[in-house]
C-alpha positions in Angstrom: 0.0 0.0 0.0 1.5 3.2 -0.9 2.4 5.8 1.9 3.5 3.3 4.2 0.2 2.4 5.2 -1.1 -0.3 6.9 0.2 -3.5 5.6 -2.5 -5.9 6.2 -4.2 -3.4 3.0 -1.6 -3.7 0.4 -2.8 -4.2 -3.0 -1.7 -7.3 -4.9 1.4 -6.3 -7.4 -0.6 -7.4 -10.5 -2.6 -4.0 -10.3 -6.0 -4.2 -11.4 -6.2 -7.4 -12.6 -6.4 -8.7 -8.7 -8.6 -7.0 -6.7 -7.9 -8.3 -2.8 -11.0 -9.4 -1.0 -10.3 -7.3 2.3 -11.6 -3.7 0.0 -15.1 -5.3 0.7 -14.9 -5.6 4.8 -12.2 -3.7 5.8 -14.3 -1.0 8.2 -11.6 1.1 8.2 -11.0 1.3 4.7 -14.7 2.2 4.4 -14.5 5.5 6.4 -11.5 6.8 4.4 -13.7 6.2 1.5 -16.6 8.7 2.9 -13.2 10.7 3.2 -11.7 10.3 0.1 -14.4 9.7 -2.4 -17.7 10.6 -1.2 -16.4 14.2 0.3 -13.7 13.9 -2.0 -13.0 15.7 -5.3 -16.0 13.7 -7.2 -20.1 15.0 -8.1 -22.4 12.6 -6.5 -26.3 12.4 -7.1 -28.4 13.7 -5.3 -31.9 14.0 -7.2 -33.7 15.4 -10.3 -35.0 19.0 -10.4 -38.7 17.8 -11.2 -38.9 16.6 -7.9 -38.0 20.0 -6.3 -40.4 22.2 -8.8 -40.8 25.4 -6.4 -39.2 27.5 -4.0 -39.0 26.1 -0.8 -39.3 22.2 -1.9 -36.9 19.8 -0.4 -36.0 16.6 -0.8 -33.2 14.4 1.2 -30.6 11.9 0.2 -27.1 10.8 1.3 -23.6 11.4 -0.2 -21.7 8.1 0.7 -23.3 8.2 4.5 -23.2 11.6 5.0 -27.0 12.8 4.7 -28.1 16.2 2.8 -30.9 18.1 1.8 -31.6 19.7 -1.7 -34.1 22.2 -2.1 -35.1 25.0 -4.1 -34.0 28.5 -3.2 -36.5 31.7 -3.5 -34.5 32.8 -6.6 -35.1 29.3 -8.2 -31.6 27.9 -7.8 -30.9 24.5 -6.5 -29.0 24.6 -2.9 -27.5 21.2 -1.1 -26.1 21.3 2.7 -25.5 18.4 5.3 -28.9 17.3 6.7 -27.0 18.1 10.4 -27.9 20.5 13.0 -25.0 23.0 14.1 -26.3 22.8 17.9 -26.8 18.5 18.6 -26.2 17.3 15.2 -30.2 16.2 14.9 -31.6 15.7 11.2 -33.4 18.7 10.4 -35.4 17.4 7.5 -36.8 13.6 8.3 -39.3 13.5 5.3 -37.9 11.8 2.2 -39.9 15.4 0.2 -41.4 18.5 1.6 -42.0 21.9 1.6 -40.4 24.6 4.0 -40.5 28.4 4.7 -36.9 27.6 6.0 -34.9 24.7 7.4 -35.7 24.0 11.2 -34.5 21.9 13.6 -37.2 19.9 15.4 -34.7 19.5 18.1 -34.2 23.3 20.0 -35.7 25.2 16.9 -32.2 26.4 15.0 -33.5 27.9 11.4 -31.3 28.2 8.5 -32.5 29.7 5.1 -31.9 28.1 2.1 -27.7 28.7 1.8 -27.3 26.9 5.3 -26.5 30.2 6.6 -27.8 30.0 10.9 -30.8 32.6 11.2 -32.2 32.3 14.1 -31.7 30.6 17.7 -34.7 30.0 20.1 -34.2 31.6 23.2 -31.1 32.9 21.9 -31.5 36.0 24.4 -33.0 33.9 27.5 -36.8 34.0 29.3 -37.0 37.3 31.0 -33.2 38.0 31.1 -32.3 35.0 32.2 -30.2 31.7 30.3 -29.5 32.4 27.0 -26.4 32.5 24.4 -23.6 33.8 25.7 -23.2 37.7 24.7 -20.2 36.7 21.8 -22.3 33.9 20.0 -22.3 34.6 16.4 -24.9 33.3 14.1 -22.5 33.5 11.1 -20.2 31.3 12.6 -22.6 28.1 12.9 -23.9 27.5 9.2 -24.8 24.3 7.4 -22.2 22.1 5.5 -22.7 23.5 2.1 -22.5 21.4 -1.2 -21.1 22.9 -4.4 -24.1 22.0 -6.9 -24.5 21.7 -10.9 -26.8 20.1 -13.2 -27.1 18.0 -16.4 -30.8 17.7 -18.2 -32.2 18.1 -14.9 -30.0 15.8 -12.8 -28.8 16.9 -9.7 -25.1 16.8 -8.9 -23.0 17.9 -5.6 -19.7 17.8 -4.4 -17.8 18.7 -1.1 -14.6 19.2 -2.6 -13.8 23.0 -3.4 -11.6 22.3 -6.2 -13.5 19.8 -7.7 -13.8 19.9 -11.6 -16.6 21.1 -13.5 -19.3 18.3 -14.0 -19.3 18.5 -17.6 -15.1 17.8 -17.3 -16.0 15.6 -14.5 -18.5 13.6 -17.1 -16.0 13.7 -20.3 -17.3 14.8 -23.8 -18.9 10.8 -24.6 -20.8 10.4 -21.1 -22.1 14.0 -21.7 -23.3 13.5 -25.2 -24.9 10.1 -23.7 -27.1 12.2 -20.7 -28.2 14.4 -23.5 -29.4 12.1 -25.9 -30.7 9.8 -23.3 -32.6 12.8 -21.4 -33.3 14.7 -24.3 -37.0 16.1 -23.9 -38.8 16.5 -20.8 -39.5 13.7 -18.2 -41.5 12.5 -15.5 -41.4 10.4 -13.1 -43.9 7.0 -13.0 -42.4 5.2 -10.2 -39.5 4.4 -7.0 -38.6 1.2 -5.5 -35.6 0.6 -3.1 -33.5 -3.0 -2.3 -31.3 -3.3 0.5 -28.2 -5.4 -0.8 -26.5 -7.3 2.2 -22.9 -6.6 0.2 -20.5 -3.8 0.0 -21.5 -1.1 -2.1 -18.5 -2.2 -4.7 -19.7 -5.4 -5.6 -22.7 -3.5 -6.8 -19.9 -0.7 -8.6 -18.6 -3.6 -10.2 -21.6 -5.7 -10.8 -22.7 -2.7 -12.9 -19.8 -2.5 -14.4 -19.3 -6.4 -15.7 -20.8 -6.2 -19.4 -20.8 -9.4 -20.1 -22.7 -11.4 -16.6 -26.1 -10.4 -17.8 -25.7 -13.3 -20.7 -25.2 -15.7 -17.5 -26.8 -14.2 -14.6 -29.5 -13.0 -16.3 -31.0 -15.9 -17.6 -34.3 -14.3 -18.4 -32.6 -11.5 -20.7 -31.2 -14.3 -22.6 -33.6 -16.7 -22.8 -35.9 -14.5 -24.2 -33.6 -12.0 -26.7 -33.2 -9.2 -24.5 -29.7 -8.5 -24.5 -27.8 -11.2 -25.7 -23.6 -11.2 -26.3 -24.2 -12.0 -30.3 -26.3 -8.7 -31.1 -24.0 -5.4 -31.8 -22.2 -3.2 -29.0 -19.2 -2.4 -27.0 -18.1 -0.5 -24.6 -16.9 3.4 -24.6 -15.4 5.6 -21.8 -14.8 9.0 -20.8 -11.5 10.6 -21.2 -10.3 9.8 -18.3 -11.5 6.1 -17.6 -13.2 7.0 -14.4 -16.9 6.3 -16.0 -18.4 4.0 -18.9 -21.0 3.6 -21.0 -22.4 0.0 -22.5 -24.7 -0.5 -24.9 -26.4 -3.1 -27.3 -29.3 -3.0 -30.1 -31.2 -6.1 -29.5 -32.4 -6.1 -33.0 -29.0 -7.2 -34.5 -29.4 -10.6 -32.6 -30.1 -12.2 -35.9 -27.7 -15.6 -35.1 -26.9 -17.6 -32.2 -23.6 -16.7 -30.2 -20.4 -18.1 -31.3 -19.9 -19.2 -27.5 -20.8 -23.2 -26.3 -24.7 -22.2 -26.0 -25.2 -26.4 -24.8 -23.2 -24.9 -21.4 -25.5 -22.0 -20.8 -28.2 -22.5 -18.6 -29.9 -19.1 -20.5 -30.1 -20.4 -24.0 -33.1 -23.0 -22.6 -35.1 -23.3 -25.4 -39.3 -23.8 -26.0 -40.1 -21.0 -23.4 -42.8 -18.8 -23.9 -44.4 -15.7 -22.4 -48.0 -16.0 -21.4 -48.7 -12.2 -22.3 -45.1 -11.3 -24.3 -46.3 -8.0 -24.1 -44.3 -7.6 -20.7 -41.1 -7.4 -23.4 -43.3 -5.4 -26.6 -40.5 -2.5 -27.3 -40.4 -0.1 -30.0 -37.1 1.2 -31.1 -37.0 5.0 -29.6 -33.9 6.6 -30.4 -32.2 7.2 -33.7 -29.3 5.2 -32.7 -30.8 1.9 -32.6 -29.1 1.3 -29.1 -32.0 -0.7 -27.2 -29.8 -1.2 -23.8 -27.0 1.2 -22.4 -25.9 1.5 -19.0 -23.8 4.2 -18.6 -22.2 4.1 -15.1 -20.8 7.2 -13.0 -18.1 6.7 -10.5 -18.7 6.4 -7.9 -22.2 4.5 -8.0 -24.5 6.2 -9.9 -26.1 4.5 -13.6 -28.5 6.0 -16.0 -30.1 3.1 -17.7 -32.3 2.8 -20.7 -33.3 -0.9 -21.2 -35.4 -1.6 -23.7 -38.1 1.7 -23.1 -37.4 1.7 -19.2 -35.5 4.5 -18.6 -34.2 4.8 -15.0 -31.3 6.5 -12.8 -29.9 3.5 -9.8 -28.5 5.4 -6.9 -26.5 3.1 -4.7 -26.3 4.0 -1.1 -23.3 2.8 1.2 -25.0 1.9 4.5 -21.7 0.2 6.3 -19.2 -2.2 4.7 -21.6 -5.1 4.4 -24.6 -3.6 3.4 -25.8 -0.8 0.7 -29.5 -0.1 -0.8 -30.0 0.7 -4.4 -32.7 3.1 -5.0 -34.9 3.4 -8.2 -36.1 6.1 -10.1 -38.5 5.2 -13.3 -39.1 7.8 -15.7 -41.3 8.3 -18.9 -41.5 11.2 -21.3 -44.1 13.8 -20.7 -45.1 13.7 -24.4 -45.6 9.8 -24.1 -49.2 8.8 -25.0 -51.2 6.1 -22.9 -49.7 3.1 -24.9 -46.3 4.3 -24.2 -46.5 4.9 -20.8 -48.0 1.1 -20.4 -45.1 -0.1 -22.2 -42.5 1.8 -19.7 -44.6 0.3 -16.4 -45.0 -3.2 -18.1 -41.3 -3.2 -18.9 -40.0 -1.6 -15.3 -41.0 -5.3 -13.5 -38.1 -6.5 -15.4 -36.2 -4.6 -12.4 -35.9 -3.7 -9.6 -36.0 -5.7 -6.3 -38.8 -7.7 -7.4 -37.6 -7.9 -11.4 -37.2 -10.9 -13.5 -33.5 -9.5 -14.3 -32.0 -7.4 -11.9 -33.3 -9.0 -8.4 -30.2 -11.5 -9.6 -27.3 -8.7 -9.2 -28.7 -8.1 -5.3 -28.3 -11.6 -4.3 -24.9 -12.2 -6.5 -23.6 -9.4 -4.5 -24.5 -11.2 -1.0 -23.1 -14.8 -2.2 -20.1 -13.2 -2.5 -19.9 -11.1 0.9 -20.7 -14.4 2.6 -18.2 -16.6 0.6 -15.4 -14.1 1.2 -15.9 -13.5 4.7 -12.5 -13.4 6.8 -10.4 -14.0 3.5 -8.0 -11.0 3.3 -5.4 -12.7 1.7 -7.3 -13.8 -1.7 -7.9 -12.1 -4.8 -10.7 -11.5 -7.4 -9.2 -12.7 -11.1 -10.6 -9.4 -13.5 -8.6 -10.4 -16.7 -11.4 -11.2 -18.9 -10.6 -9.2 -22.6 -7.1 -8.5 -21.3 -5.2 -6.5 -18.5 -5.5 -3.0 -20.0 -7.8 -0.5 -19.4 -9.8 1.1 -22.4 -12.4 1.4 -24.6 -13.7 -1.7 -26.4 -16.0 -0.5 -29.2 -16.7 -4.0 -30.9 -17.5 -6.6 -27.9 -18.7 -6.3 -24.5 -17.5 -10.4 -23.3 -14.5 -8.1 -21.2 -13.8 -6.4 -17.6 -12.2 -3.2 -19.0 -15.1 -1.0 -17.2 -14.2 -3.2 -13.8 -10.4 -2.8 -14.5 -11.3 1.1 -15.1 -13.4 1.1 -11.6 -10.4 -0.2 -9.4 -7.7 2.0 -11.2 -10.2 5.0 -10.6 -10.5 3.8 -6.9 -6.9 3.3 -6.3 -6.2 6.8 -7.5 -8.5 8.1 -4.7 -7.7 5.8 -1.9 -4.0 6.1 -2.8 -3.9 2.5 -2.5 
């Protein structure tokens, strides 16, 4: 480990293509991350601007584990601050959404405005002359933790770090082009679901990450044409391999896979849907591209599968458990048949889906069959040992590779 750090956390000399099993349990490696990378020099979500239409709307979300509040200032800008009283360090917004005058602390009564900035104090002069602040308290000197904010097609970004690059540099020119085409008219929103994943909140990085587990894992997406390894796509990244961006048209699957399909549990055959309208699709974009994941470090994805277009927020709640929140959107100018389509296709995720339920329980076998293990390694050699683009197939773990060289830059590990 570099810095003369501890040396039960040294990384395995073969770089990135071992990744050692401690980064998933290790609980003190997982503070330095909130450190590091959460309140580090990165933009984290925190939340679309339709759900904070007017001044004075709020909702709350987490940055790593530190908790925050977005709402929308007087003026109509977007403000973010930690979700932590000054005085007792109480939550001052416990509501998930709302609507304030100001932000007040159910605890003693604190209110900040909008920029964080310390207002008032209740009984900040005493009852009848007596108690009180002391004479030199300064409201000034007791905001909020602010959050530096910026936005992309109405996602909400923040970041702790002063010197932190501008999102769009943050992003890279491909991942930007991607959030515009993907985003490009105006949305709604037509439904949420949560799962709690009992695994560290990198097996999920990765899991998102692995292009080519979905033909295995997945076994409904095969089975049934979905997104299979034989149709066209391949894998781009931004400039400076920190994110990536995966995507497939389904409707080039027009043979089978050059792989041993007898070995693949997927490739059953003389399966049917009873209503196949759960997978009816039309092809929506001028691209073709029927399933892209593009995935921001550190755990954010903006997926469109299909018609289901969704943004996965993954939540560190510890080192051996995380919860992966769901945001379905459709297109305000859908029509009825449209919008049916989107809700028929979103039970294909989420917690409940017939795909994705798979990558929550992956993530706990593993946690369980690593346990204790600090001396083994994860093999991620699949389509090489480098770290790049790879614009004709997605059977590789570039994007994984690109994950742990990103996190080893941060961690300084």
């Amino acid at each position: 480990m570099a810095g003369g750090r501890n040396s039960q956390r040294a990384w395995p000399d073969d770089g990135v293509t071992r990744v050692p099993y401690f980064v998933y349990e290790d609980a003190e490696l997982y503070q330095e991350e909130q450190e590091r990378i959460f309140r580090g020099p990165a933009w984290n979500y925190l939340g679309l601007e339709i759900e904070i239409p007017e001044p004075g709307d709020y909702i709350t979300n987490h940055v790593g584990d530190t908790p925050v509040i977005v709402v929308r200032a007087e003026d109509g800008a977007i403000k973010a601050v930690v979700n932590r009283c000054a005085h007792k360090g109480s939550m001052i917004c416990y509501q998930p959404s709302g609507h304030v005058a100001a932000l007040t602390c159910p605890y003693h009564n604190w209110i900040y405005d909008f920029d964080g900035k310390l207002k008032s104090v209740a009984f900040r002069h005493g009852v009848r002359g007596q108690g009180g602040m002391p004479a030199d308290f300064e409201l000034a000197e007791h905001s909020l933790v602010p959050l530096k904010v910026a936005t992309i097609r109405g996602m909400i970004f923040g970041s702790f770090a002063a010197t932190v690059m501008p999102l769009d540099e943050f992003l890279g020119t491909r991942l930007v082009a991607h959030v515009e085409r993907t985003l490009n008219r105006p949305y709604r929103i037509l439904g949420r679901c949560s799962q709690t994943m009992r695994c560290n909140w990198k097996l999920y990085a990765e899991n998102s990450r692995d292009t080519y587990h979905p033909s295995l894992l997945h076994s409904f997406a095969t089975m049934f044409k979905l997104n299979r390894l034989s149709a066209e796509g391949g894998i781009e990244m931004d400039e400076a391999g920190l994110h990536h961006l995966v995507s497939a048209r389904r409707h080039t699957d027009n043979s089978s896979a050059d792989y041993d399909s007898a070995a693949l549990r997927a490739n059953e055959v003389g399966y049917a849907l009873a209503d196949p309208r759960l997978i009816e699709d039309w092809v929506e974009w001028d691209d073709g591209i029927t399933n892209s994941i593009m995935t921001l470090f550190p755990c954010l994805n903006l997926q469109q599968s299909l018609n289901t277009v969704a943004v996965r927020q993954m939540v560190p709640r510890g080192p051996f458990e995380s919860e992966l929140f769901w945001t379905f959107l459709g297109f305000t100018e859908d029509d009825e048949r449209k919008t049916r389509i989107r809700l028929r296709q979103s039970n294909l995720f989420g917690p409940a889906g017939f795909i994705s339920l798979e990558d929550g329980a992956i993530g706990e076998f593993v946690q369980k069959a690593i346990r204790g293990e600090r001396e083994q390694t994860a093999i991620i050699e699949m389509g090489g040992r480098e770290v790049g683009p790879s614009p004709k197939t997605r059977t590789t773990e570039t994007s994984v590779r690109g994950f742990w060289r990103t996190y080893r830059r941060f961690m300084n590990l």
